[in-house]
Every structure is written in structure tokens, then in C-alpha cells.
N, C-alpha and C positions, 0 to 999 in steps of 0.2 A: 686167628688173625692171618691174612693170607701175606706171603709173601714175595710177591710179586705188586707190581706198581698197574695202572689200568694200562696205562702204553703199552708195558711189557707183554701183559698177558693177551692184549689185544692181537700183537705184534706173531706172539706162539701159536697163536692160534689159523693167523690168517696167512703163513707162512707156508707154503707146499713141501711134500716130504723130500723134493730135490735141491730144496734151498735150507734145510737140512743136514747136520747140527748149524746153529748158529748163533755166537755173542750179540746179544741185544743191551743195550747201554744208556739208558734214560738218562739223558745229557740235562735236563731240569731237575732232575733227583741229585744226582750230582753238584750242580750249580748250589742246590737250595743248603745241601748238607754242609758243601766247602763254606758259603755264608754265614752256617751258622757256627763252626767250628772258629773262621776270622775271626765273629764277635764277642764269643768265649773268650780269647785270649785279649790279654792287655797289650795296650800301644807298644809297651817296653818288651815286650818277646814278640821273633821273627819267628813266621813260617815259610820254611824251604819244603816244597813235594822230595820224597824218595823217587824218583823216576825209574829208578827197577818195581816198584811194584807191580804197574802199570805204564806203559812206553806209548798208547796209542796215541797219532798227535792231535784228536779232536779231543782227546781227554787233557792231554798236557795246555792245549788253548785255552781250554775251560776252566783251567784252575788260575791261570795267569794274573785276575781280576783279585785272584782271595789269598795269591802267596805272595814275600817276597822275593823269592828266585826259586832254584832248583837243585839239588843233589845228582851226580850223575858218577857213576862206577866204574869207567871203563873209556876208551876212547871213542867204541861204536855209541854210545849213548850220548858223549860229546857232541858229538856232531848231528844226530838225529833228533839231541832237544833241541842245540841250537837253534838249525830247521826248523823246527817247530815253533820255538816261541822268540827267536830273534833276539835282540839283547839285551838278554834277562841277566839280572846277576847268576851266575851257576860258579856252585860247590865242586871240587871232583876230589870224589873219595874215594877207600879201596885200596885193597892191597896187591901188591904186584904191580905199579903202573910201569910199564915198559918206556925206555927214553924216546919211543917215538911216539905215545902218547901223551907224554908230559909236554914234548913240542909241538903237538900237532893241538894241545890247548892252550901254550902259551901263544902260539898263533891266532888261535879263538878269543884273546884276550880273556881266557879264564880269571874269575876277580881273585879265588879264595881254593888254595889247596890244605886238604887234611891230609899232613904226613904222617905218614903208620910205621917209618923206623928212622935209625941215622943214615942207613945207607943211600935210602929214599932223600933225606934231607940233603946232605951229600951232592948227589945227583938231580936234584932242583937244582943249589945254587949254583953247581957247573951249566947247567943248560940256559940257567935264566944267561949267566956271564957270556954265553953265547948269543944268544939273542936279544942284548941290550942295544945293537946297532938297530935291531927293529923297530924298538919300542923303551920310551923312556920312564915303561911303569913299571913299580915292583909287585909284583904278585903277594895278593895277603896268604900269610902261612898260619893255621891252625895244628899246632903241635895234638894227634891223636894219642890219650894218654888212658891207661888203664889204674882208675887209682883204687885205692884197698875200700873195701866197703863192708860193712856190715854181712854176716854169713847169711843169712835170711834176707837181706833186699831182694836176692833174683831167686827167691824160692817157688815166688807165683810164674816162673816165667815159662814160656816155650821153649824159646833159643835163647841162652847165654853165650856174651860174644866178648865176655869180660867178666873181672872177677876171680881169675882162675887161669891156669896156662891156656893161652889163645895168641894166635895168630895175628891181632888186631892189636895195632897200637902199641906203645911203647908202656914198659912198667914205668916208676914213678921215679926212680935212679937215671935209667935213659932220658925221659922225658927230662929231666930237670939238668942233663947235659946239655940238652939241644936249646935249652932254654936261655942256660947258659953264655951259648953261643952267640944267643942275640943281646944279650947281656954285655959280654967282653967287645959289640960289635965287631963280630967275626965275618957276620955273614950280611954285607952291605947290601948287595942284589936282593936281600928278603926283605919283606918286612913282617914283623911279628903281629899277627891279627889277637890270638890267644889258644884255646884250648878247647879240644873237642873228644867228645866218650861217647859211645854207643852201647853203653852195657849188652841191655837185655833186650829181648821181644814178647808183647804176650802180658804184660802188666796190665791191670787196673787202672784206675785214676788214680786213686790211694797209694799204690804200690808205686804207679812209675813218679809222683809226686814227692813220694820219700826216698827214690830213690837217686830226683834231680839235685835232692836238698843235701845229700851227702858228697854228689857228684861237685855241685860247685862251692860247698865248703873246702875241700880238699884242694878244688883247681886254685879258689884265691889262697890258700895255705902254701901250695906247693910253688906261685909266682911270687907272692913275698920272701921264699926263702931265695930263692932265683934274683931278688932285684929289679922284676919286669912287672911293665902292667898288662894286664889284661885287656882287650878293647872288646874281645866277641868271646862268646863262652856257648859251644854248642853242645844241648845233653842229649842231644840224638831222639832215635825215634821210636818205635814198637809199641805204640800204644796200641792195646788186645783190640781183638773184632774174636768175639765166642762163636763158633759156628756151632757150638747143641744149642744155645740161645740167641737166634737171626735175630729177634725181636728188642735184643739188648743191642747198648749202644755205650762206647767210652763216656764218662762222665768228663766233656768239657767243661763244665759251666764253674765244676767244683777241681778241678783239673786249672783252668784259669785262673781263679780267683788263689789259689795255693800258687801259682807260679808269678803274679803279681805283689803276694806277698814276698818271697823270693827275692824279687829285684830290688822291694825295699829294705831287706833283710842285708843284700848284697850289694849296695849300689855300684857304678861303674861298668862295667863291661855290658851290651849288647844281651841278651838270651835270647838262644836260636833254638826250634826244636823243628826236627825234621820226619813226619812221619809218611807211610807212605800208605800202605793196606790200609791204617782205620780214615786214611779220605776217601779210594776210592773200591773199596773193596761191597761196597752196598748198592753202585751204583751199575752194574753188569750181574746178569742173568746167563747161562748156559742155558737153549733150546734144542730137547734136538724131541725125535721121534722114537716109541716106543716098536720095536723090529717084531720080537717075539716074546710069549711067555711059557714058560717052561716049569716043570715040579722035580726037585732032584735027593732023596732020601727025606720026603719028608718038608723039608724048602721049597720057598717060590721064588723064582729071577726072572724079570724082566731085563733082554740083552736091547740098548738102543744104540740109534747110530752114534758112531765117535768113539770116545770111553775116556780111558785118563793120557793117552796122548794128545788129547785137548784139552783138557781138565784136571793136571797133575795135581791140583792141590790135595783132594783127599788120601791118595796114595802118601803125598810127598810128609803132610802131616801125622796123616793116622787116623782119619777124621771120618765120618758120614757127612757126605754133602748135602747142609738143607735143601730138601726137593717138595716143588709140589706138579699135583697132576693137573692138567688141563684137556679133561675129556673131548674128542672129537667124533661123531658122526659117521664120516666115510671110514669106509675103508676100504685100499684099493687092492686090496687079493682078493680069489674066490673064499668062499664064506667054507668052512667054520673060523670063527675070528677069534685064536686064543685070550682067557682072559685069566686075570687070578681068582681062584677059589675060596682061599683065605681071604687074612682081613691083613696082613703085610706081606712085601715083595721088595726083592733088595734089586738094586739096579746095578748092572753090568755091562762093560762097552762091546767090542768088538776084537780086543785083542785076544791074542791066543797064550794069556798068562792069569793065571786065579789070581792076582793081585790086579786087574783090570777094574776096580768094584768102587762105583762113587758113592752108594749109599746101602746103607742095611738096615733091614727091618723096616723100610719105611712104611706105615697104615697109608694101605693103596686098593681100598676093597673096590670089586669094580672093574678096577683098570683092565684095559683091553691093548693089545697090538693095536695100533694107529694111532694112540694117545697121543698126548705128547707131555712131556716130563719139564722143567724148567729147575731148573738147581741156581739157587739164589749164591749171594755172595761171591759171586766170582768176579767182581771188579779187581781185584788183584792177585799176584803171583797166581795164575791161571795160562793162559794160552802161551803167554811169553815165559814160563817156563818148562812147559810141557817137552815130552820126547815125541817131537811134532813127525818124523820121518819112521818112524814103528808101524811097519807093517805096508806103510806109502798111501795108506788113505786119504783119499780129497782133507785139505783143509777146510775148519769153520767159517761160514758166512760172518758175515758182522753189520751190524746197522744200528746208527746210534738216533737215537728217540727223543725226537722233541714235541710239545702240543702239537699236532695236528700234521706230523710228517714224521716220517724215518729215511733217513740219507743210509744210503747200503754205500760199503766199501770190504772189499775183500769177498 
């Protein structure tokens, strides 16, 4: 099964080696997948994008139809979804929000912050008391709380972000101070939206499903002992994308149908779930060009342009990046045209560090210098978080694909 779309591969192919490396982004692949995840899910659970997985704004427009708002981390990303999608509801999440960014989105009319300590909660409600002459609305507040869970729910996980000493969120003592708080009506400038977790990343269907179910037993447990209702209950995001299995997919269907139970299970409050990578992480391709091929004790490396200062994900995880090859024809040096010998060849960028390496071992018999390579899955945590200035190489091209056109930008 190939893994590449007919756009895509049309797109690598017909691409010159100076518009080379570059994210190709099948904006109808995209579209069709965000559609069918919507449908998966029931009326009664919200979808918010992660917008750090993916930041480009032809992507965040495209999703605009199939979420109900956004998650945003930071204040540079405040303001560049904004921009993008205009006035969407957006989340701002995140630890460390500095007080100029907290003002510079209550200015944005942000609807919904997840606070991650008291000190954070704190400095909301002194900043909102400053800016009430602006504006006569209260900012909804999601208390981010880490509650106890089961030792084995994040056993399937990548990242755990909870669970365990972490930086995120409040344990269940603070949490149920601050909760408190809106309880004793302390803190009038807020208003208490409810409760939000991010445990883990990297779950199943199954797994992230048992592990929403423990998630919001706990939150309406810990608001009954508090005295408060819940209105919004967000269990975050990480639903897995396998990169040894491109050809797997998150089970929404069975994913939805256990989160609609859920709501019946739990009535009252909102379910919000916020993922970011398994929307658009299928939807972008890396292209670039195959430079040279080389034999080194025994091994074969294909080095191409770019490497993981474009393409951090395989370094960043640990991962081979699914690759496939798309044989070309020309090629434009004098002839002899190295190729591989063997029946695999692992692929390596251009930096000057042995951890440069997006894929290994890949069955690549054939392959010759001028190829060109395409490594799927890179619709997310790729370009935007690569160490883009290593070494000062041209940045990637980018052009996003739709039937019977590709709009270039970058």
C-alpha cells in the first residue's frame, strides 16, 4: 500500500531539485479525515485543534468547518491563530503564561483559560481586575488538575504529562483549593467553566477511552467535594498516530461511541477533547531529493537535501520516518549516477551530526541519486519544531494540494 496520496506523489515528482526539500500538504486529505473524525464523535463532546501540532494558517482554516475552536500555548500562537481563523472560540493553555501574555489575550477576548497553578490563578484574577474597565466579560477558567489514576492507564503511552511528578497542572489538594475559591466566591472577576487533564500522548482508542473514564470520574468526585458544578470538562488530547504502522489509523468510530457513552454515564458538564497530531499529522508529506549514495562498513546511506532540521520528528521521538521512493529519470550530474547495491538504505540529511538520520533500514533496492524520497506523516510536530537555523540551510518549500492545483507558499 503506498503511502503517498496521487496529488502528493504527482507533486514530488514534478517538483525541480531547487524547489527542493519541500512540505506538500493535501489540503482534501486533510478536509476528508477532519470530517470523518467530526462524525465519530457525538454532538455532546467538543473538538478543539491542538494548534502547536501544526500552526500553518491554510491548515488551521481547514479545520475551522469540523472543530469547535482552538487550543493555543503561548502568546505567539495567540495571536497567529487568531489571524487565521478570526473569532473562533480559543482555549490558551500552557505553563508559564507570562502577564503580558495573559493581557495581550484578555485583550484578544480569549473565551476559556486552563490554569496550571495558584500562582497562575492568582495573577488571572489581578489582571482580569485590571482590565474590567475594557470589557464586561469574565473569562471562563478551567482549573488544570492532575488526578490519581490507575498505575497502568499511561503504560501504553509516549509522553506522560501526568500521573506522576509533572510540571502540569495542579495535584488534586491544590486543585480543590482553587476550586474552593470559586466556591467561597473569592474570586468574582472569574468564572468557573470546570476542569481540564492532559495526562498522556501516544494512546490507543481503548487506552485513551479508559483513561477519559477515570479522568472525569475523578473531576465530578473532586467538584462535589468542593461544592461546584462543572459546566466543561476537558480530558485532553494524544490520541496515537504509529509511525512503524502509517497505514493504521486512531479508532474514532469506537473511540466515539465509548465517549458518548461517557456523557450519558456522566451527565452535565460539556466533553471537550483536544487533539492535535492524530488530525493533521497524515495530511503533509516531506519531499525533498535523493544528493548521494554511499557504502560505509558494510551499510548503505542515502544523504538528501534537508535532514532533521526540517524534519525533527524522527530524532525528536526515536522513530524511522515512514518513507517511500519515487524514482526519477534525469539526472542532472555527469554520469556515473550512484545507486544502492543492496535491497535497504537508511536515509540521512545534511547535517554534520550522526543523529541527522530520518529513516533506517528502509527496502530501497534500485534507488539511485536524483530519486526523490517522500517520508509520510509529517503533518505534525515537524517543521514547526525542527532546529530550523543548524548549519543555515535554505528553508523547505511548502505547497498545499488540492484537485487539480497546488498553491505554493514559503
Amino acid at each position: 500500500m503506498s503511502l503517498l496520496t496521487g496529488a502528493v506523489r504527482d507533486a514530488a515528482r514534478a517538483l525541480s531539485p531547487d524547489e527542493l526539500p519541500c512540505y506538500l500538504y493535501d489540503m482534501d486529505a486533510l478536509e476528508q479525515h477532519a470530517a470523518a473524525v467530526r462524525a465519530a464523535l457525538p454532538p455532546s463532546v467538543e473538538l478543539y485543534y491542538a494548534a502547536k501540532a501544526n500552526p500553518e494558517r491554510e491548515v488551521l482554516r481547514a479545520l475551522v468547518p469540523y472543530t469547535d475552536g482552538f487550543e493555543v500555548s503561548s502568546g505567539g500562537e495567540l495571536a497567529h491563530v487568531r489571524g487565521a481563523v478570526g473569532p473562533r472560540p480559543l482555549a490558551f493553555g500552557g505553563p508559564g503564561k507570562t502577564p503580558e501574555e495573559i493581557a495581550a489575550a484578555l485583550d484578544a477576548g480569549v473565551e476559556r483559560f486552563h490554569v496550571e497553578s495558584p500562582h497562575e490563578l492568582r495573577l488571572l484574577a489581578r489582571l482580569v481586575g485590571r482590565h474590567r474597565e475594557r470589557s464586561a466579560n469574565r473569562p471562563k477558567v478551567l482549573i488544570r488538575f492532575d488526578p490519581p489514576v490507575e498505575a497502568d492507564a499511561l503504560a501504553g503511552s509516549v509522553l506522560a504529562m501526568g500521573g506522576r511528578p509533572t510540571p502540569f497542572g495542579m495535584d488534586p489538594a491544590e486543585a480543590a483549593e482553587a476550586l474552593g475559591q470559586f466556591a467561597r466566591g473569592e474570586l468574582p472577576d472569574l468564572e468557573l467553566a470546570g476542569l481540564h487533564a492532559h495526562m498522556a500522548s501516544g494512546l490507543d482508542a481503548h487506552a485513551q477511552l479508559a483513561l477519559a473514564e477515570q479522568v472525569v470520574a475523578e473531576a465530578h468526585a473532586l467538584a462535589a467535594r468542593c461544592g461546584v458544578a462543572l459546566r466543561e470538562l476537558t480530558v485532553g488530547g494524544g490520541m496515537a498516530v504509529d509511525y512503524t504502522r502509517p497505514g493504521e489509523r486512531f479508532d474514532w468510530a469506537s473511540f466515539g461511541a465509548g465517549m458518548a457513552r461517557l456523557a450519558e454515564r456522566f451527565p452535565g458538564p460539556v466533553l471537550r477533547i483536544e487533539p492535535g497530531r492524530a488530525l493533521t499529522a497524515y495530511c503533509g508529506w516531506y519531499a525533498t531529493q535523493v544528493l548521494d549514495v554511499k557504502r560505509s562498513h558494510g551499510e548503505e546511506f542515502a544523504v538528501v537535501r534537508g535532514g532533521t532540521h526540517h524534519l525533527r520528528t524522527p530524532a525528536a521521538k526515536g522513530h524511522d520516518q515512514p518513507a517511500e521512493v519515487v524514482p526519477v529519470a534525469d539526472w542532472e550530474h555527469p554520469p556515473p549516477r550512484p545507486e544502492v547495491r543492496g535491497d535497504r538504505v537508511s536515509f540521512t540529511g545534511q547535517l554534520c551530526t550522526p543523529k541527522d538520520v530520518l529513516a533506517r533500514g528502509v527496502p530501497a533496492p534500485g534507488l539511485r541519486a536524483g530519486d526523490r524520497v517522500v517520508f509520510a506523516l509529517a503533518g505534525a510536530y515537524a517543521w514547526n519544531i525542527s532546529h530550523h537555523d543548524f548549519l543555515m540551510h535554505p528553508p523547505p518549500a511548502v505547497r498545499f494540494l488540492r484537485a487539480g492545483t497546488a498553491d505554493a507558499a514559503g
